[in-house]
C-alpha positions as CSV (number, residue, x, y, z in Angstrom):
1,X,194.8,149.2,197.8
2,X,191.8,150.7,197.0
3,X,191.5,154.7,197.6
4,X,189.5,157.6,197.3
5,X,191.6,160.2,195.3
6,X,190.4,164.0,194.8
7,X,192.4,165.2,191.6
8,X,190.6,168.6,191.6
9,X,188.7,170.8,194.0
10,X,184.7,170.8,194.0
11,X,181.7,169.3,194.8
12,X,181.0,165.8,195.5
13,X,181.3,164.1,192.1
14,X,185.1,165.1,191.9
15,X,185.9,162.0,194.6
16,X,186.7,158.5,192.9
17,X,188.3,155.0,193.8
18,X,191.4,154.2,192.4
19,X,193.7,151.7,193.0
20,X,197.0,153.3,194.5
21,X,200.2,151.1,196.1
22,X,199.9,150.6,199.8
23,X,201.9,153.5,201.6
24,X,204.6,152.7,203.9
25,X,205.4,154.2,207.3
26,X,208.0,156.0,208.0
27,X,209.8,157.0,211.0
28,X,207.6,157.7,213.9
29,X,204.5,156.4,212.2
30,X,202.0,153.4,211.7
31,X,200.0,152.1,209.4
32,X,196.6,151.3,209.9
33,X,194.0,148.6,207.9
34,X,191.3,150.8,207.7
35,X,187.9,148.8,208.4
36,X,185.6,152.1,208.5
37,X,186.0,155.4,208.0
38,X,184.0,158.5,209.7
39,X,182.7,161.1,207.3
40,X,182.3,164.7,208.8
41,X,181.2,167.9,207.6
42,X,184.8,169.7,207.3
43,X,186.1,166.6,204.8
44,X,183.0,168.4,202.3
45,X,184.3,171.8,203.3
46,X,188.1,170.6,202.8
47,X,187.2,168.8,199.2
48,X,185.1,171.8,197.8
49,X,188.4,174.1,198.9
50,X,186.6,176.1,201.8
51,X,189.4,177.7,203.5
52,X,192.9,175.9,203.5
53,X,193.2,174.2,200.5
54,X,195.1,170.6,200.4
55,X,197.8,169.6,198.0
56,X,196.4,167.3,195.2
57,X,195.6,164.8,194.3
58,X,194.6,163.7,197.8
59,X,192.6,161.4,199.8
60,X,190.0,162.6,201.8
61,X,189.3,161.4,205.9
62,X,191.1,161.9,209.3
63,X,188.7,159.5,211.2
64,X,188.1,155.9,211.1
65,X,189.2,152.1,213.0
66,X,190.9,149.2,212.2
67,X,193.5,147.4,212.8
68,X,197.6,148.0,213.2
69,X,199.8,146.5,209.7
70,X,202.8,148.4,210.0
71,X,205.3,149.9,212.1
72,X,208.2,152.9,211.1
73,X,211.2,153.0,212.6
74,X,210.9,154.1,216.0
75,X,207.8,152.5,216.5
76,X,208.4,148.6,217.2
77,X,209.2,149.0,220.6
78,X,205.8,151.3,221.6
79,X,203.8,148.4,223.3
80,X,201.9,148.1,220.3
81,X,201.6,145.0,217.9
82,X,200.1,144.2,214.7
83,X,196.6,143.2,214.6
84,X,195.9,145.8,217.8
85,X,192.4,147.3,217.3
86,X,192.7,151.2,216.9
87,X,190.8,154.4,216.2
88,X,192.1,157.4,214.0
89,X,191.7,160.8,215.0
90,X,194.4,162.3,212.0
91,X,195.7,160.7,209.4
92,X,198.7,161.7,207.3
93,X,197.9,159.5,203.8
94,X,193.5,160.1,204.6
95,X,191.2,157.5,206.0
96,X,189.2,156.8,203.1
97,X,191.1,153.9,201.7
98,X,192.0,150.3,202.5
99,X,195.2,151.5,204.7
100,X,196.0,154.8,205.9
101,X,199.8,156.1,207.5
102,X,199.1,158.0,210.7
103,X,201.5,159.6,213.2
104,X,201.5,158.2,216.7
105,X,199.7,160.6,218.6
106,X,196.9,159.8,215.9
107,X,196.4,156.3,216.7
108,X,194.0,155.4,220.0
109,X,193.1,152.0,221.6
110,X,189.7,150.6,220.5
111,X,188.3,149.4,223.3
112,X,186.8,145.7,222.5
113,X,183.3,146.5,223.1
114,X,183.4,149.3,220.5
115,X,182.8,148.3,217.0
116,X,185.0,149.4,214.2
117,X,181.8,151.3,212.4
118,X,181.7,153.1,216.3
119,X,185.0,153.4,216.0
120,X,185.5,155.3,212.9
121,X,182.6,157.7,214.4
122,X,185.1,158.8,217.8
123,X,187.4,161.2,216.6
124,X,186.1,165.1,214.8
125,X,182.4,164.5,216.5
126,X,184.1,163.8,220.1
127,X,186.9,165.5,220.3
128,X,184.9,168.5,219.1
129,X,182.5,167.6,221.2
130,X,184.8,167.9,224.9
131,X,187.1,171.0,223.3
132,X,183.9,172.6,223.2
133,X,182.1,171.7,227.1
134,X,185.5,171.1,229.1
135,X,188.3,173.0,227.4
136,X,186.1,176.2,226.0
137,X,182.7,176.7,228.1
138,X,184.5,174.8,231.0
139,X,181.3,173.0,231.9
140,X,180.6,171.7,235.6
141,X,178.7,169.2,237.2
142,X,175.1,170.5,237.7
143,X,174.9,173.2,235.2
144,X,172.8,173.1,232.3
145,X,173.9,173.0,228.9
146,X,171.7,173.5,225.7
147,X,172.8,171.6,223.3
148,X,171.2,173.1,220.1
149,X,171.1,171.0,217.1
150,X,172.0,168.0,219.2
151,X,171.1,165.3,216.2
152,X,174.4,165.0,214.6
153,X,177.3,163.4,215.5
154,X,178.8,166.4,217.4
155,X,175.5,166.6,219.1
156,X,174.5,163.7,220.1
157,X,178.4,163.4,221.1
158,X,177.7,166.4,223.4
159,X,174.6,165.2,224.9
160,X,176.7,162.0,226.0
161,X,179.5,163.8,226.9
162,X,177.3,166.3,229.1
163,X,174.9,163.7,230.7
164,X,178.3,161.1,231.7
165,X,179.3,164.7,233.3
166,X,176.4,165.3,235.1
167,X,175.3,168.4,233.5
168,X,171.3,168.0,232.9
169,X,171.0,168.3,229.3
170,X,168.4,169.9,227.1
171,X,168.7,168.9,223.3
172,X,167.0,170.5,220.3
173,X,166.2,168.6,217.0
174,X,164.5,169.2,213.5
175,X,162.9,165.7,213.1
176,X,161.1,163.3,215.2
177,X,163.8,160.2,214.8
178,X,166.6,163.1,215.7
179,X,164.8,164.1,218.9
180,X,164.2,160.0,219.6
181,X,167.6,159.7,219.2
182,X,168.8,162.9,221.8
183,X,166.4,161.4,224.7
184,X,167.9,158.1,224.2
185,X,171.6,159.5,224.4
186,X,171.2,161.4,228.1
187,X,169.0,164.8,226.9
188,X,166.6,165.3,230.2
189,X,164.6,167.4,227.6
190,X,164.2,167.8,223.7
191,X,162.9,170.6,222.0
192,X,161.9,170.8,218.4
193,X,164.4,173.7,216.9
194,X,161.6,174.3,214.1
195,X,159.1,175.3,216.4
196,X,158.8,179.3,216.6
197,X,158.4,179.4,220.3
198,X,161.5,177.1,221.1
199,X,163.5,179.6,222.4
200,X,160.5,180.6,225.0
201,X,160.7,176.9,226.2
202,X,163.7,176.8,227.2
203,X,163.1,179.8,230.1
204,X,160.1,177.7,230.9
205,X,162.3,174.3,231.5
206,X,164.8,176.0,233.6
207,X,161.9,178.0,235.7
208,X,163.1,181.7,234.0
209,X,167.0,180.9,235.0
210,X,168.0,180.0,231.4
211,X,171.1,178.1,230.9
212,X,174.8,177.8,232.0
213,X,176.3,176.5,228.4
214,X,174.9,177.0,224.9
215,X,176.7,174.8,222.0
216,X,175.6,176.3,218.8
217,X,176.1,174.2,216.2
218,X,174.3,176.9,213.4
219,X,176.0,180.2,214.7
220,X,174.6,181.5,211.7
221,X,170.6,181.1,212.2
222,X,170.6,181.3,215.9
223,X,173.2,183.2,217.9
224,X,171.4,186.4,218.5
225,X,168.3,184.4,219.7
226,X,170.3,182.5,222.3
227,X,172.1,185.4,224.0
228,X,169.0,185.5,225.9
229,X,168.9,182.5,226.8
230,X,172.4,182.4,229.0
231,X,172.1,182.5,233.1
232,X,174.6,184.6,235.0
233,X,178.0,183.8,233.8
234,X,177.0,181.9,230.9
235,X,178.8,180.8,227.9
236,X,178.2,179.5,224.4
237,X,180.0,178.3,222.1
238,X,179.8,178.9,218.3
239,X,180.8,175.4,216.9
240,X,178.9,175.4,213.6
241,X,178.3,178.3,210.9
242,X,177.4,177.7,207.1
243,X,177.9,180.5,204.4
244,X,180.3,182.3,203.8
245,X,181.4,185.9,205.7
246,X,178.6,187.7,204.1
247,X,175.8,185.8,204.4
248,X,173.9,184.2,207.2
249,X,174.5,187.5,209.1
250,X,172.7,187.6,213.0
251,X,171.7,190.5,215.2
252,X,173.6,190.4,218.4
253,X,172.5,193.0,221.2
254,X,175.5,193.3,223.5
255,X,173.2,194.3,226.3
256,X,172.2,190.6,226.2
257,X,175.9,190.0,227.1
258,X,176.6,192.5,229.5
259,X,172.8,191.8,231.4
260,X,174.3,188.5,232.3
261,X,178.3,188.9,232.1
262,X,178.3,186.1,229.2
263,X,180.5,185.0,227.0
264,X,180.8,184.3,223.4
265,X,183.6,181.8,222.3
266,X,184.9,180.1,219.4
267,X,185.8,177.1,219.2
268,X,187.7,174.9,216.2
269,X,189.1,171.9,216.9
270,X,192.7,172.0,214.8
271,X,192.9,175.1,217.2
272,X,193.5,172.7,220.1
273,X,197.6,172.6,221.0
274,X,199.1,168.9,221.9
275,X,198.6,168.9,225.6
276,X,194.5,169.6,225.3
277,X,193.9,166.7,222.9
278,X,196.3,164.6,225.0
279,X,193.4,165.7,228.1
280,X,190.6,165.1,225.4
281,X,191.9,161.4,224.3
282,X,192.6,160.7,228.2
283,X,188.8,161.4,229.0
284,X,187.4,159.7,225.6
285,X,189.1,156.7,226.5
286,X,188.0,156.2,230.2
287,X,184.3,157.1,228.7
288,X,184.4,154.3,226.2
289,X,186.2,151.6,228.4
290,X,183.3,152.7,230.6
291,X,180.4,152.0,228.1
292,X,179.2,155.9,228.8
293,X,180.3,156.8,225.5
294,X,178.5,155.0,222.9
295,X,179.0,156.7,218.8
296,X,175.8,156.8,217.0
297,X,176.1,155.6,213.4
298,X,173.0,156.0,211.3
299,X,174.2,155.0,207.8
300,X,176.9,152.3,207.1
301,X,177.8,153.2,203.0
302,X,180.4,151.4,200.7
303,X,183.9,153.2,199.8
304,X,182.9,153.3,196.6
305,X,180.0,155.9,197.6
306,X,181.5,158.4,199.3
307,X,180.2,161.1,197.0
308,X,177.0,160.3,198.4
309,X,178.1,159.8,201.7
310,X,179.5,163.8,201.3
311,X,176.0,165.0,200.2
312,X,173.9,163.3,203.1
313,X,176.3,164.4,205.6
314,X,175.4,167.8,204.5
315,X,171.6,167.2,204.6
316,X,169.2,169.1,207.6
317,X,168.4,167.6,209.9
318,X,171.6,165.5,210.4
319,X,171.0,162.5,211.9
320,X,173.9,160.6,213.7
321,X,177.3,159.9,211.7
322,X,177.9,158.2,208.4
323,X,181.0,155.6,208.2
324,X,182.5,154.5,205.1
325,X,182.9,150.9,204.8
326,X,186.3,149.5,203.3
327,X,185.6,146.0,202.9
């Protein structure tokens, strides 16, 4: 099969295809055709050795679709049968490459009117996505959530997530097609995040209340100026941050905090135990049976380009997900 293998830590140009034997399954676990595979900002991180680093050589990717080839022992009695339609949220062998062993619990039903490409786009930007409404800001029907930087594939995620839950939505973008893109997912309002007076808007679209949830996807550039943006009670939650622990530093007053009883929370999604992305898949599922949850891909590359694919990923303004193509 054909592979992307990572013999050494670094940036992009360290990723190439190989041809490597097809892996087998083994007890407990399925193997996947891999049609597409989804390309997120933590599989740059993870290949230029930010953080835990993996064993090498490896292949890179824990999302993507395709179809069931293979069952481990255990397995052939699960309901499931070859040629089923799945998405990955995990893999044990990486998604980029023609097949891919995954454990159970890593393999989802692909509901027929999702695409493969759509597919390979559910699992880091939704399951992200819900941790960080439902399970972390615990979001409720008729608050308001500000979804800032809501053009990537966790964002526009969000805004689908939050509008399906009937939270009014008000996204913020860096380009005109990103913003396009936010009103068309469920935003009620989009703001452009590059404009100085931004933050004033948003007290001027919620009449001076502010708002309930904040997801920050640049912690970094922006956390002290949304502490003031929070209503009584409110929450955000720092999903994004680039540099490293001494750079990118931010003011926060605690006063802004303590004017409001808010809350600041982390939030990262191999955090999440068993039972909470059993609660997250549950949800994704009805969402995408329902049509309510629709993945935006913006760029369809070949395998053979994933170097690329890692640099665009990493590009500002994102702009929706980019999927690997296997075949």
């Amino acid at each position: 099969m054909r592979a992307i293998v990572v013999s050494e830590l670094g940036g992009p140009e360290v990723m190439h295809i190989e041809e490597l034997p097809t892996p087998a399954p083994g007890p407990g676990e399925l193997l996947v055709r891999v049609k597409a595979a989804g390309v997120n900002p933590v599989d740059t991180y993870i290949r230029a050795g930010v953080g835990a680093r993996p064993a090498l050589p490896y292949t890179p990717g824990d999302d993507g679709a395709g179809e069931l080839a293979g069952f481990g022992e255990g397995t052939e009695e699960s309901g499931r049968r070859a040629g089923d339609r799945v998405y990955l949220s995990g893999s044990l062998t990486g998604t980029y490459a023609e097949y891919a062993v995954c454990r159970r619990d890593q393999v989802n039903p692909l509901p027929s009117r999702a695409s493969f490409v759509e597919g390979a786009a559910i699992g880091v930007p939704y399951l992200t996505a819900y941790r960080a409404l439902f399970q972390r800001a615990a979001a409720r029907a008729g608050e308001t959530v500000l979804v800032h930087g809501a053009t990537g594939g966790v964002g526009l995620a969000a805004v689908q997530l939050a509008a399906a839950a009937d939270l009014t939505v008000i996204a913020t973008g860096g380009s005109d097609e990103g913003r396009r893109l936010a009103l068309a997912n469920g935003a009620s309002q989009v703001l452009d995040h590059g404009a100085a007076d931004h933050f004033d808007a948003v007290f001027q679209l919620t009449d001076d209340r502010g708002v309930d949830v904040i997801l920050e996807m640049r912690s970094d550039l922006n956390l002290g100026r949304d502490l003031p943006l929070l209503a009584g009670g409110g929450r955000v939650v720092c999903i994004g941050n680039r540099g490293s622990r001494n750079e990118g530093q931010v003011a926060v007053n605690a006063r802004d905090l303590m004017r409001c009883d808010g809350v600041i929370l982390g939030m990262l999604l191999p955090n999440a135990d068993i039972e909470s992305l059993a609660a997250a898949h549950r949800a994704l599922d009805k969402g995408l049976a329902a049509g309510e949850l629709r993945p935006v891909v913006t760029r369809e590359l070949r395998l053979e380009e994933a170097a690329r694919a890692h640099r665009e990923v990493m590009q500002s303004p994102s702009l929706g997900n980019i999927v690997l193509l296997t075949e």
